[in-house]
N, C-alpha and C positions, 0 to 999 in steps of 0.2 A: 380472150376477147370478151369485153363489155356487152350484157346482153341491151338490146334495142330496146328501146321505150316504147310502152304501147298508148294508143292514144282511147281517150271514150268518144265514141259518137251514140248519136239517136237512130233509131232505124229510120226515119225519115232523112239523114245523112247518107246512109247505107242506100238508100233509095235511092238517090240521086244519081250512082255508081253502075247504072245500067247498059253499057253499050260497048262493043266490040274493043275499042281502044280504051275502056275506063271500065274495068267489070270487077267489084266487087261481090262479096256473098258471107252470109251471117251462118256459124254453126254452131252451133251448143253456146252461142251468148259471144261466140268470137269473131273477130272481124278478118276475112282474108281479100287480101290484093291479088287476083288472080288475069290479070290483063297480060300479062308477060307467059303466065303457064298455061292459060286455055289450050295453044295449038301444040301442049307437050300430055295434055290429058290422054290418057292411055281409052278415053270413050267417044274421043273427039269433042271438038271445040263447040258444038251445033249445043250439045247438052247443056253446056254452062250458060250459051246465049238463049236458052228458053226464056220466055216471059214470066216461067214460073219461079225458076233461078235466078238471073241474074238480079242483082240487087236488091234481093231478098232472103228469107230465111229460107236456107236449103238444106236445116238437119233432117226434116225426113227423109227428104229425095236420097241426103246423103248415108245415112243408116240403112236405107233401104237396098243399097247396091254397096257397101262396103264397110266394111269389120273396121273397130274402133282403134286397131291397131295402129293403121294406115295413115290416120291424120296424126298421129305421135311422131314418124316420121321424122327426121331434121329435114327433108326436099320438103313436107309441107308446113311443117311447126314454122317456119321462115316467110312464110307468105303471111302468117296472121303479121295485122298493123294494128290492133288494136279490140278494145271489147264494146258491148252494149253497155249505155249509161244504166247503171241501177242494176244491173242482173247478172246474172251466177252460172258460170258452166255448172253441170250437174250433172252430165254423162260423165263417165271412167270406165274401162276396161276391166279386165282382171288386175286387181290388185294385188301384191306380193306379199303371203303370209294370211293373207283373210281369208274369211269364211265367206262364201255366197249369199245373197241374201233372195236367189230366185227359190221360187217354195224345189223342192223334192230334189234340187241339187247338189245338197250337203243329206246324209245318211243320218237319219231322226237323231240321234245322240247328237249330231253335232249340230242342228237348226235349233232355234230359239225358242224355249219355253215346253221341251221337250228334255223326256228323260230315259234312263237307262240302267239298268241292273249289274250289267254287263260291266262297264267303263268305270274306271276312277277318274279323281282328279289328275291322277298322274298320266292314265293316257290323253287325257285333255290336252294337258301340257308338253308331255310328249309328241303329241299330234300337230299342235301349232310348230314349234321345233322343225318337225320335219319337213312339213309344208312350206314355211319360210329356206330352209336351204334347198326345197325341189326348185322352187321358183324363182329362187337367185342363180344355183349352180346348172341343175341338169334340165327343167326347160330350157332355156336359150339355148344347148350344146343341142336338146332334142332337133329343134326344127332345123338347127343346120346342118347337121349327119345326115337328118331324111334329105336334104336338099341334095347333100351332093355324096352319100350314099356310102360313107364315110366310117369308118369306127367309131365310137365313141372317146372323147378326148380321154389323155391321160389325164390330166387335170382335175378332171370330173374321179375318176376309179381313186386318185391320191387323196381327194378332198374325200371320199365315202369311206375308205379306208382310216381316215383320222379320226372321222368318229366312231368308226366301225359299225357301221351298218353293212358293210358284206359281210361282218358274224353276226350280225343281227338275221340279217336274212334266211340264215339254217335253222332259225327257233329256237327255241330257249333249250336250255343244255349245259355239258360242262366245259363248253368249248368259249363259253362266254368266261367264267372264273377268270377273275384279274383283270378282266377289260373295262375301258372306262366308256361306259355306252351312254352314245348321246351327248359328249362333253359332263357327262355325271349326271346326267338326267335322268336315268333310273339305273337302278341299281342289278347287277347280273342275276342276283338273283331270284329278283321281283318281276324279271324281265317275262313275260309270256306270251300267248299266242296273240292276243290283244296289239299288242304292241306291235309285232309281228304283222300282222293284219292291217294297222295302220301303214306300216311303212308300206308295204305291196298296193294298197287303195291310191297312196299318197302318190305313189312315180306313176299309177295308172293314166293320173289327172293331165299328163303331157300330152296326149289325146296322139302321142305316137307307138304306134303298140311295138313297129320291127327295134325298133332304140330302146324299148325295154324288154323285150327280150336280148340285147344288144351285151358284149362282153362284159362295160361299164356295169350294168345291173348285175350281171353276174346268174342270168337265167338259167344257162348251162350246169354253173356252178351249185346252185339252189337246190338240182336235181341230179349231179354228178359228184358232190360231194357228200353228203347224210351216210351212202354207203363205207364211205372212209372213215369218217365221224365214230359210225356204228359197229363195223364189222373188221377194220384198218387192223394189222397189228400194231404193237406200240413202236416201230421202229417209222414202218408207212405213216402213222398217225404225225410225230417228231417231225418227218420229211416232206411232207404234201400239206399239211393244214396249216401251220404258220401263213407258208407264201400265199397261200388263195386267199387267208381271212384278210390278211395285211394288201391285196389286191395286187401285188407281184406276179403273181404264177394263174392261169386260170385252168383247171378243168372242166368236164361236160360228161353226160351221160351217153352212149352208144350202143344204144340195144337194137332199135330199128333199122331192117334190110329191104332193100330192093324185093326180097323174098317171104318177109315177114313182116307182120308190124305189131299188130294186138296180138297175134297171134306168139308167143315169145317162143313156144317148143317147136314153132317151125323155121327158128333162127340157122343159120347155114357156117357162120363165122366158127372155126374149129378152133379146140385148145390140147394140143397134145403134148405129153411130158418129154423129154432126153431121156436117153438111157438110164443117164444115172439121177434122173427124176429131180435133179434141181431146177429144171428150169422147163416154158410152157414155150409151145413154138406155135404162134397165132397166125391163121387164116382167114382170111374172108373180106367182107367188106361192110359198110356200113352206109343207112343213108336220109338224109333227112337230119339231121344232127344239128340241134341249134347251138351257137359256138363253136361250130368245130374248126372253124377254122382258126390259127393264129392261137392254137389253144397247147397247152402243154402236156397237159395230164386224161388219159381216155378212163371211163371206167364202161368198161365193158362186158357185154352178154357173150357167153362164147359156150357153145354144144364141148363138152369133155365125155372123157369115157364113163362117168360115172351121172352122166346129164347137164343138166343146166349152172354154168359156174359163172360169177362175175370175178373178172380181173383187172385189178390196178395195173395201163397199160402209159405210160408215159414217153413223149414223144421221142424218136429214134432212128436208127434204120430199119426201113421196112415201112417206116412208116408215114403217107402219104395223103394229104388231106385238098380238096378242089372245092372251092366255092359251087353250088349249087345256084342258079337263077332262078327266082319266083316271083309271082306275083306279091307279093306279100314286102319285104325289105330287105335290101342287104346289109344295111346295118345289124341284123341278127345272123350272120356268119353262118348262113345253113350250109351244112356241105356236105360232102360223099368224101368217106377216108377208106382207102387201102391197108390193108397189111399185110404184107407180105411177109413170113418167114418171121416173125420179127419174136424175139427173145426176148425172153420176162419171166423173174424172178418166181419160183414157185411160192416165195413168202408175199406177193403182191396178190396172189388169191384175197378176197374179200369174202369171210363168212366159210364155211366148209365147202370142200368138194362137192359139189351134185347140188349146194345146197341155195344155189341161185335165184331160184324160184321165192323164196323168201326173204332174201335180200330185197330183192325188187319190189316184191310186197310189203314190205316194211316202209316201203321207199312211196310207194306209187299214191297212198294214204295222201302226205304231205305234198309229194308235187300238182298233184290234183285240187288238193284245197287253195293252195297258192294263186292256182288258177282261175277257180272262182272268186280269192280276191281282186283281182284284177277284171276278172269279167263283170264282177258286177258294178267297180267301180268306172268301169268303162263305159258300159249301159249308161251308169248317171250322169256321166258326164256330157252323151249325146241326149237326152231327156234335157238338159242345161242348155245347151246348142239351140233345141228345138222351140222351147219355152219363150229365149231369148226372141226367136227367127219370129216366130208368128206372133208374138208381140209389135214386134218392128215394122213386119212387112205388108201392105195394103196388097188387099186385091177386092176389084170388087168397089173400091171406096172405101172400103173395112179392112181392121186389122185380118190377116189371116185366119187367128184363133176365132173370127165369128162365124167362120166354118165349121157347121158341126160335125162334118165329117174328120173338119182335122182336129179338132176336140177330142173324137172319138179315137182315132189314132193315138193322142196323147195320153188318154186315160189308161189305153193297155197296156203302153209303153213303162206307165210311173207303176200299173199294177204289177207287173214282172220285174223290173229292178227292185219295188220294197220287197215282193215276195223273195228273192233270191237273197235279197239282205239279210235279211230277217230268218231265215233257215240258214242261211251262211254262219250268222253270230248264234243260234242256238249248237250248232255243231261246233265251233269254239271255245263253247264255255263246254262243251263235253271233251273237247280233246284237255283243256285247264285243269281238269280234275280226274282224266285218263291216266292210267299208266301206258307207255310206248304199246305195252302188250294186248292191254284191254283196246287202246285205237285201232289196232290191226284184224282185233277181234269183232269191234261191235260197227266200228264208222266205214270201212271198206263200203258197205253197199250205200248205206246213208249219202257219203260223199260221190259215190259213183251217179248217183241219180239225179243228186246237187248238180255236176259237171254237166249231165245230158240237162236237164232245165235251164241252165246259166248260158250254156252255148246256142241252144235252141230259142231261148229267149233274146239271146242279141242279135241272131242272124235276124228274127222279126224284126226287132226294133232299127234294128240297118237299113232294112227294107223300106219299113215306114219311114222313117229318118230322109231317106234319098226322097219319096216321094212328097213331103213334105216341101224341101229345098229343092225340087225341081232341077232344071237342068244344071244348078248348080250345086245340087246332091253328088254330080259324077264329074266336078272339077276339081282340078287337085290345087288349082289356088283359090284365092278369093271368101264369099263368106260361107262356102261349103265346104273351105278344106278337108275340115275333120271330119265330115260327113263321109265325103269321099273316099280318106283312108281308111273310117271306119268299117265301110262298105266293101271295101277292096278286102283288108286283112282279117276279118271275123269270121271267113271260112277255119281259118287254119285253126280256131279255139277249139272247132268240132272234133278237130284231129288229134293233133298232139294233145299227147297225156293218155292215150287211149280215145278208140271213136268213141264217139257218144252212144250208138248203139248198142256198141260192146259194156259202155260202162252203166247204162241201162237194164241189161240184164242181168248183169252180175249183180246190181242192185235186187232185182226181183230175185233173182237165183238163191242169195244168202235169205233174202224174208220166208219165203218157200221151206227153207232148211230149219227156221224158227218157228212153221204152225206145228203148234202142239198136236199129238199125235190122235186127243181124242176131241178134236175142235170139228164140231158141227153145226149146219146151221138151224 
């Protein structure tokens, strides 16, 4: 179909277009026929017939009560008839593949006129790359899984598998050898935690956090595969990591019980041998498990005789998995799994016997740093949200922002996300030049205490965030959607991965364990 001519009028044409049967309105320079849609306005018809609206320019009124999204539309794109003689829309939404141009929105390496030690050209280019396919592919699949609570499409898992960013997402490794990452945008070798870092900042920006931790991302996998990676024999290695890198098969991690959680030596799930010791016959239950539903492969914390063991436990009989309910989303498959009786190869042990406790540790490093990527590109992203909002919205007669209280609000906000950034990317460029062994040795508490700052810092900034957008801080549509879910789901960052309390002290715990013995003051 032919698209419709648009016509140019003067705003004194526009003028003329004022009255219940004849009602015109100018926005960002465009001309709409709204005389047929008034009595289908979702605010009522009384709004459009103000004296202040009709037949005149109504981009503020209309920014002020609704997201740019909304007039993109085809129910409304269809109502413009034409534009203003001589003038220019100049409003746009988020554009696909750019950079933001509101200050403190994009992470200093990547705003204008600013630099970095850290980054190459390659993660530059890298970075644009993957931000043009978040915004093409897995935005749009984000808002409409949250909508209707949904999996994340196969579509989206086939297309991230093609480039392989589900091996990209385990870090740099030799699990990358042979792969063509990024359509050959960087090279396996060159690949590092940078890179890495980007992708996890890059999917944060969907401002949906239960869809990223969602199967498609593969969150489960991020932190229930490294152990297979690391400690796998080479038969498990051959049978389990093809299919999850290639996004066929997923696994998930399942240490946390109903009975434990930080606490891992007080796990209750048993591992006992057969007779004739080939095989482990597992107990117990599991809970809180993100992915676990719909999931194939468990790696599991299990009490044995000789203490704490992880087992490669792949789904079975015995083996039974229930969706969990939360406030949080269900497009992140949390659930409670069963096992019952269930048999498993004594060669699916992961790492020694007893010798779990360091597996996990090995493990816990990297799932925690992941996490701060994401929290703190999350932070910026609500700091982008806020900037925008009190720019736009009048109170007062004045823009929001001439409140110095919300000023002050903003100022701690932008202080906490640079700060969390910025100790994020110094402890990156420490794991870059780590060996696996020195990480486990020197950045455990570093990152531990990263995680407690990162979590504790966004639960403020949610806070603020809500109060800022007002009652439309605690609506799940409209121009505080993502405030909302912001607000809603940034409890759970406190938790998984380890409380924040817990990984607070174990931060202090390890520094404690480094004052020299003859350090006085």
């Amino acid at each position: 179909m032919a698209s419709k001519e648009l016509k140019s009028f003067t705003r004194e044409e526009v003028a003329k277009h004022n009255k219940d049967g004849d009602l015109w309105i100018i926005i960002d320079a465009k001309v709409y026929d709204i005389t047929k849609f008034k009595n289908l306005h979702p605010g009522g018809a009384s709004v459009l017939l103000d004296e202040d609206i009709a037949g005149k320019d109504a981009t503020e009124a209309f920014y002020g009560l609704h997201r740019h999204d909304v007039i993109t539309k085809p129910q409304y794109t269809r109502l413009q008839i034409g534009t203003i003689e001589g003038e220019k829309s100049i409003i746009h939404g988020r554009v696909v593949g750019e950079l933001s141009k509101v200050p403190y929105a994009e992470p200093t390496w990547l705003a204008d006129g600013y630099h970095s030690t850290y980054y190459t050209e390659n993660h530059r280019k890298f970075q644009a790359a993957v931000r043009k396919f978040i915004d093409e592919v897995v935005t749009p699949d984000a808002a409409a899984r949250e909508e209707d609570g949904k999996p994340p499409s196969k579509s989206v898992i086939e297309a991230m598998a093609k480039l392989n960013l589900h091996a990209m997402r385990m870090g740099p490794g030799k699990h990358l050898k042979g792969l063509e990452l990024m359509g050959g945008l960087v090279k396996p070798e060159e690949f590092d935690y940078f890179h890495e870092l980007i992708i996890t900042q890059e999917f944060a920006r969907s401002g949906r956090r239960g869809y990223g931790d969602g199967n498609s991302l593969m969150a489960g996998s991020v932190i229930g595969l490294p152990p297979v990676l690391n400690f796998g024999s080479p038969e498990i290695k051959a049978r389990v990591i093809p299919d999850v890198l290639s996004g066929q098969k997923l696994i998930c991690l399942a240490i946390s019980e109903a009975f434990a959680g930080s606490d891992v030596s007080g796990l209750k799930t048993t591992a006992t041998k057969t007779e004739d010791g080939k095989h482990w016959i597992i107990n117990g239950t599991k809970k809180w498990i993100t992915n676990g539903t719909g999931i194939h492969s468990f790696t599991v914390g299990c009490k044995t005789e000789d203490g704490f063991t992880v087992i490669l436990v792949e789904r079975g009989e015995g083996v039974e998995t229930k969706a969990i309910k939360t406030s949080y989303s269900p497009t992140a498959g949390t659930a409670f799994i069963t096992f019952d009786n269930v048999k498993v190869p004594v060669g699916n042990t992961l790492g020694p016997e007893g010798g779990g406790i360091f597996v996990m540790l090995s493990n816990f490093n990297h799932e925690r740093w992941v996490m701060v990527c994401s929290s703190a590109r999350s932070q910026r992203f609500i700091v982008e949200e806020c900037l925008k909002w009190t720019a736009q919205r009048k109170a007062f007669g004045k823009p929001l922002h001439s409140q110095a209280v919300i000023r002050s609000k903003l100022a701690a906000m932008i202080a906490r996300v640079e700060s969390t950034q910025n100790w994020l990317e110094n402890i990156t460029h420490q794991m870059n030049n780590m060996s696996y062994k020195e990480q486990a040795a020197k950045l455990a508490g570093p990152i531990g205490i990263l995680k407690m700052q990162a979590t504790r810092s966004a639960q403020q900034t949610a806070t603020d965030a809500v109060q800022i957008f007002g009652g439309r801080g605690i609506t799940r549509t409209g121009m505080g959607e993502f405030i909302e879910h912001y607000h809603r789901t940034v409890p759970f960052d406190a938790i998984l991965g380890g409380a924040e309390d817990v990984l607070g002290d174990l931060g202090v715990r390890q520094a404690i364990r480094g004052i020299p013995k003859n350090a006085r003051l």
